[in-house]
C-alpha positions in Angstrom: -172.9 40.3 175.8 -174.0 38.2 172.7 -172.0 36.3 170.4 -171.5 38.9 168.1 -169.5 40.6 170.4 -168.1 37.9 172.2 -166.6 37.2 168.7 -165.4 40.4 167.5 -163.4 40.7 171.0 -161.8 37.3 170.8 -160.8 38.3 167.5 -158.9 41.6 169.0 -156.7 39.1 171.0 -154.9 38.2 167.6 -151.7 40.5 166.8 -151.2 41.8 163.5 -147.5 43.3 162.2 -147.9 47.2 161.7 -147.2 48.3 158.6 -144.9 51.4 158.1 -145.1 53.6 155.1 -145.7 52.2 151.7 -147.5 48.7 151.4 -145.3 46.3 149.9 -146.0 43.1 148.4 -143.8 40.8 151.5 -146.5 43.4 154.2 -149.8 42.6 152.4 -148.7 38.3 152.4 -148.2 38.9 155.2 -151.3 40.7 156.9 -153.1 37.6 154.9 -151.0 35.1 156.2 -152.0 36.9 160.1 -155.4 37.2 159.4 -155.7 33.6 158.1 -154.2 32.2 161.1 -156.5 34.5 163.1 -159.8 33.7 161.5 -158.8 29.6 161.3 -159.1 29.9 165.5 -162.7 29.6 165.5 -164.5 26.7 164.1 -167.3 27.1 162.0 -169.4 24.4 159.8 -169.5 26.6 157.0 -167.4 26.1 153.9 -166.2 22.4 154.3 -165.5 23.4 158.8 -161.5 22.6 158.3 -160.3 26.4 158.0 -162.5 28.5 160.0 -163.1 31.4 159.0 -160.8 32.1 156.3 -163.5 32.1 153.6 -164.1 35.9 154.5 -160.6 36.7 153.7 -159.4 34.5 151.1 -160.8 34.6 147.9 -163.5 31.9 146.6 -160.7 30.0 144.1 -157.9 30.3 147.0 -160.3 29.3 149.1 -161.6 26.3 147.8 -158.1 25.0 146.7 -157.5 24.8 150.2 -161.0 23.2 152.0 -161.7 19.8 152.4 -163.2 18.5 149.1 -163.2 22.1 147.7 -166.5 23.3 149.3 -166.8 27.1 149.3 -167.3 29.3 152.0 -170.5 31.2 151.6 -171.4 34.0 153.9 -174.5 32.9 156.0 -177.5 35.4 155.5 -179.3 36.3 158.5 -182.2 33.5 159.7 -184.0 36.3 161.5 -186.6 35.4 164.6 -187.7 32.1 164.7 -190.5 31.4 162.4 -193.7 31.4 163.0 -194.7 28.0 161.2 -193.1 25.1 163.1 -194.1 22.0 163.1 -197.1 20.7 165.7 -194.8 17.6 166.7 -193.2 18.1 169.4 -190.3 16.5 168.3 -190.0 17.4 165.2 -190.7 21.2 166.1 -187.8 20.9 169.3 -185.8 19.7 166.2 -186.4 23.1 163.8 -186.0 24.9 166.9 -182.6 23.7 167.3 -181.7 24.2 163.7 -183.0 27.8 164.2 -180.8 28.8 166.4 -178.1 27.1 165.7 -178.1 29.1 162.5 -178.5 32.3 163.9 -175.4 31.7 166.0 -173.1 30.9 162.7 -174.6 33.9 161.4 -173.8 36.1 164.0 -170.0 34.6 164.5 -169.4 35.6 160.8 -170.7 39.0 161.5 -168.5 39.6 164.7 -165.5 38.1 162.6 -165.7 40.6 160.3 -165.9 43.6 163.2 -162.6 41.6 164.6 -160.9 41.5 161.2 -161.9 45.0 160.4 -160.4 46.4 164.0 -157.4 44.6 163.3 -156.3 45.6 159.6 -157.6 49.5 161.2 -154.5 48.9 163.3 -152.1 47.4 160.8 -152.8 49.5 157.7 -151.6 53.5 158.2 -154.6 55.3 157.5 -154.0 57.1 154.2 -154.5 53.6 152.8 -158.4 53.3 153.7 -159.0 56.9 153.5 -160.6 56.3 149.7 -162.9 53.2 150.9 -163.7 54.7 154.7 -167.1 56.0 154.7 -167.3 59.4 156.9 -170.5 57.3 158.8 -170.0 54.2 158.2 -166.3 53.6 158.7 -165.4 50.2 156.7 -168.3 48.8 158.1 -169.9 48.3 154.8 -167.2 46.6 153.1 -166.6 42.9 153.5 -162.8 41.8 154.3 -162.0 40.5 150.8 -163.0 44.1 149.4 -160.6 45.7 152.0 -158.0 43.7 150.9 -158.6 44.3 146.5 -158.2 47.9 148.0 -154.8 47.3 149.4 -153.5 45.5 146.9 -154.0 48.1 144.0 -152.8 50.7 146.7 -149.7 48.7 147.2 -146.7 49.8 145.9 -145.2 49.3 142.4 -142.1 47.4 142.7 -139.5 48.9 140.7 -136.5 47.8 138.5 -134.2 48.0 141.3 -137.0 45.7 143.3 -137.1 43.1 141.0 -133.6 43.1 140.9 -132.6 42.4 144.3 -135.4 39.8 144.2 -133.7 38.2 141.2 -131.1 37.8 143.0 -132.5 36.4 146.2 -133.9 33.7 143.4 -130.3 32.7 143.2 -129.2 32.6 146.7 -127.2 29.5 148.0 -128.4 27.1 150.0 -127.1 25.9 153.4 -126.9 22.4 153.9 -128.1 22.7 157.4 -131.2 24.4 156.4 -134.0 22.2 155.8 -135.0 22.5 151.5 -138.6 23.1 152.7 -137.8 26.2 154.0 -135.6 27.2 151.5 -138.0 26.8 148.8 -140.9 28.5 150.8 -138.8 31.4 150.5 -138.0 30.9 147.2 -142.0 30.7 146.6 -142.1 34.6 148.3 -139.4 35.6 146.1 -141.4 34.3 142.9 -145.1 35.8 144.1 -143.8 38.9 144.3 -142.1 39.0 140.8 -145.9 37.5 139.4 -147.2 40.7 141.0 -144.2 42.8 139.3 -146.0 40.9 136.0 -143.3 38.6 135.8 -144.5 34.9 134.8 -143.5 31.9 136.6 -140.4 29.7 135.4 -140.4 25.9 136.9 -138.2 25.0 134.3 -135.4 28.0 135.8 -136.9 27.8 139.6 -135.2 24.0 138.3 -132.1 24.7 137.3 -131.2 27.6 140.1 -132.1 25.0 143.1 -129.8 22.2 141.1 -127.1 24.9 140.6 -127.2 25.6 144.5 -126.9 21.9 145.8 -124.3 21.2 143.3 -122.1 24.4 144.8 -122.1 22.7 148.4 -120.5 19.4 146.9 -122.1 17.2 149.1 -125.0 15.9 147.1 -123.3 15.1 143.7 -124.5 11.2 144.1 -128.4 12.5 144.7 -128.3 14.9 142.0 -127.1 11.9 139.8 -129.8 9.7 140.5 -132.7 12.7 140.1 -130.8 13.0 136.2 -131.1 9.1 135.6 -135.0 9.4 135.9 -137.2 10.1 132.9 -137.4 13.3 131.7 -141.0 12.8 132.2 -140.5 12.8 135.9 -137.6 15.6 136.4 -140.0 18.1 137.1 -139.6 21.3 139.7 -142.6 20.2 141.2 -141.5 16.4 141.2 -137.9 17.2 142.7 -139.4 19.4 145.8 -140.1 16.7 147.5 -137.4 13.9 146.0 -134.5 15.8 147.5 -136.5 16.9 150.8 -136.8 13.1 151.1 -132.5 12.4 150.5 -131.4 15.8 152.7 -133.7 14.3 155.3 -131.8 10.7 154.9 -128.8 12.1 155.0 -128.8 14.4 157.3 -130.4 11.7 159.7 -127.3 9.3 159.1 -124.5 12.1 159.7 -126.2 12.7 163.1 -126.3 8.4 163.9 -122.3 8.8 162.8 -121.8 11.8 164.8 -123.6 10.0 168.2 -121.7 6.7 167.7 -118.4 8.1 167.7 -119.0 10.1 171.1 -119.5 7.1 172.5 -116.5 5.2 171.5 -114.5 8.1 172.5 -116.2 8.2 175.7 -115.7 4.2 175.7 -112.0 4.1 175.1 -111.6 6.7 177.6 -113.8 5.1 180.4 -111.7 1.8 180.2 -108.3 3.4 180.1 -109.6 5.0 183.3 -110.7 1.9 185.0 -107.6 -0.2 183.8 -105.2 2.7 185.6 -107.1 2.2 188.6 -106.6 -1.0 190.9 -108.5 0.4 194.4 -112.1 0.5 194.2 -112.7 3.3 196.6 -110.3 5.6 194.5 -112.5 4.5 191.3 -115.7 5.6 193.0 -113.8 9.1 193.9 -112.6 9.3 190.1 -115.7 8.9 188.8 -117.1 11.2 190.8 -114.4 13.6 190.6 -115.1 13.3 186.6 -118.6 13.8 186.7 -118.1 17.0 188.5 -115.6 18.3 186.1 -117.8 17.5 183.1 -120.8 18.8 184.2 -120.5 21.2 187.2 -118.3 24.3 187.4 -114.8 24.5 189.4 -116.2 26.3 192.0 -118.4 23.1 193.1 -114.8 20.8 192.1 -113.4 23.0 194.4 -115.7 22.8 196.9 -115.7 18.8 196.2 -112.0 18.7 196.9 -112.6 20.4 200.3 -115.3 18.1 201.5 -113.2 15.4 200.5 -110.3 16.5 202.6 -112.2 17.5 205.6 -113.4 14.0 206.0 -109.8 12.4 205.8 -108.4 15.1 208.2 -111.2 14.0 210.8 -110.9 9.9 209.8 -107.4 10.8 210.7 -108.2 12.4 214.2 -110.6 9.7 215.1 -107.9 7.0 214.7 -105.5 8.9 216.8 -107.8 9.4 219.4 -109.3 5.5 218.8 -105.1 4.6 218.9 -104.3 6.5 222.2 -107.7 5.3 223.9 -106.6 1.1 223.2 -102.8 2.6 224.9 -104.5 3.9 227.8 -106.7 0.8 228.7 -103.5 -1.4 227.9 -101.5 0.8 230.2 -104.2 0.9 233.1 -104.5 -3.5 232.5 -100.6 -3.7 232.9 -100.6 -1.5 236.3 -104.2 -2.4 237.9 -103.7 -4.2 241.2 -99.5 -3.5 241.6 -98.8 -6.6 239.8 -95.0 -6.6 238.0 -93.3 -3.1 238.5 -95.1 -1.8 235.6 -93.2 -4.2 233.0 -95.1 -5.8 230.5 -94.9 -9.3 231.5 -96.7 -11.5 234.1 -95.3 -11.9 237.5 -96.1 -13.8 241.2 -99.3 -13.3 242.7 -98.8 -13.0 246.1 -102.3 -13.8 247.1 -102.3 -17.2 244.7 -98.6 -17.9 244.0 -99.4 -18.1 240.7 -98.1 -16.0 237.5 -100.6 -13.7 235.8 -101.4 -9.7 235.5 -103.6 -7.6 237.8 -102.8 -9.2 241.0 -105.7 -7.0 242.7 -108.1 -8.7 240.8 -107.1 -11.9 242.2 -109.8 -14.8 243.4 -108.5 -15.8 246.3 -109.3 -12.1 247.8 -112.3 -11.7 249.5 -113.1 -8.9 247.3 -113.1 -10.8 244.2 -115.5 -13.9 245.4 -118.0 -12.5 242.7 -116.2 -13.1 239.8 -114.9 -16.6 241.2 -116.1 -19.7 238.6 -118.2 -22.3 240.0 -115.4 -24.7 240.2 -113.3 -23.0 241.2 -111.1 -23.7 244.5 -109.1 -22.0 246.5 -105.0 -23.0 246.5 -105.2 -23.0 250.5 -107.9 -25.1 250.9 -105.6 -27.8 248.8 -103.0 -27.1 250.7 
């Protein structure tokens, strides 16, 4: 496939919102808005090579407002083959070469662009929308994006008195303090473009006073609104105080968040040490801590299960010294009786091989039976006598 293709069906990956029924002014911004992010995905040098491809769907004066250092988008015309009279340098006719095509491959993006933008508003738009600028041969194929979207804006619907009230009173909505004022006046903005399309001019001066009116309601802002009214009045403008009080929510907002964080921890502080000074072994404050961690961050049926393990492992501890306990008896008991020494009491008697006092009188070195174990000094009590 070539690139005009290639383009038209990377273009078909985009989604667009369908539209049901009448077109309103909120479903034609937007299918702009859509398309714009659409045709911006693939880069092009024309028309400044910041947006894309949103010079086929934005006007020339939106357009340029918008690219860097207001260069226009203008629709490439086709370079057709490459021509005939190059240069006879080989260098300089690789170069015109290059140039050549490279052209013909802008040219042809545009083109499959505008197939891609065409399938998509096809999709978006219900059909008895296009039916007066759909050619019974040609389709839409003729017209260029921008002239699609003139027809849908004069085949929009009216907005009427009941419209432009409700979106009156949207104008005056309150604000939530935990809603960024960026996106509260974006929305504010949609409000006000659909009123300019009602015929409605725009009112900085009340857009102004309604925003002001809004933040003074929530009562936390009184000392920011006083500082905006001690600037000039050359300075208090709607377009001016966008940004001024974006900046102080922002500031504040930052701070109550530092506040909030700093006393979690001192409560978690106070509570840690109270713990630790209630708590003189250092094996039971390992098994706290643990035991806390597990109940602030695991469910009961692992506590549970924590408790268990932690009782299992006493319960055999305990078994093991028992059986530890009656093993050290049972070698004491064997010492006292090995070799018939004593009548099993638990103190030394006469050996009657030696004459002397000590346990085990079967182990005795004078017995032949011992000689092993004898030290090397060591004499036998007949020989001395």
């Amino acid at each position: 496939m070539g690139i005009v293709q290639d383009t038209r069906e990377m273009v078909a990956k985009g989604r667009v919102t369908v539209i049901d029924g009448q077109i309103t002014q909120e479903d034609f911004t937007k299918l702009v808005q859509e398309l714009c992010q659409i045709g911006s995905s693939i880069p092009t040098s024309i028309g400044g090579g910041t947006l894309g491809h949103v010079g086929l769907i934005l006007n020339q004066d939106d357009y340029v407002l918008r690219s860097a250092g207001g260069v226009p988008f203008v629709m490439p015309t086709n370079p057709g083959p490459c021509p005939e009279t190059l240069s006879d340098d080989p260098m300089t006719r690789e170069r015109e070469m290059a140039q050549h095509k490279y052209a013909v491959k802008e040219y042809e993006q545009c083109i499959g662009m505008q197939m891609g933008l065409r399938d998509l508003i096809v999709q978006a738009v219900p059909k008895e929308h296009l039916t007066g600028i759909t050619d019974k041969l040609l389709g839409l194929s003729q017209l260029s994006i921008q002239e699609i979207l003139n027809h849908l804006v004069v085949e929009g619907a009216d907005l009427e008195d009941f419209d432009v009230e409700d979106l009156m009173g949207k104008m005056m909505e309150s604000w939530n303090i935990n809603e960024s004022p960026a996106v509260y006046f974006d929305r504010q903005d949609e409000y006000e473009e659909q009123l300019t399309k009602a015929g409605i001019n725009r009112n900085p001066i009340l857009r102004l006073r309604l925003i002001k009116a809004a933040i003074k309601a929530t009562g936390e802002y009184d000392i920011e609104l006083a500082e905006w009214e001690r600037k000039p009045n050359i300075e208090k403008s709607f377009r001016n105080f966008r940004p001024y009080f974006q900046k102080q929510w922002a500031k504040k907002n930052s701070k109550n968040r530092t506040n909030s964080k700093s006393a979690s921890f001192g409560i978690a502080n106070n509570a840690q040490e109270k713990l630790q000074h209630d708590i003189e072994n250092q094996s039971e404050q390992e098994a706290l801590a643990e035991l806390l961690a597990m109940m602030q961050g695991e469910s009961d049926k692992k506590l549970e299960k924590f408790m268990q393990d932690t009782t299992s492992t006493l319960t055999a501890t305990t078994k093991a010294l028992e059986a530890l306990s009656a093993k050290v008896n049972k070698s004491n008991n064997r010492r006292r009786g090995n070799g018939g020494g004593g009548s099993g009491s638990n103190k030394p008697d006469q050996c009657p091989h030696c004459k002397k006092t000590h346990f085990e009188h079967g182990k005795c070195w004078e017995l032949e039976a011992n000689s092993s174990s004898r030290p090397a000094n060591w004499k036998s009590v007949k020989a001395r006598s």
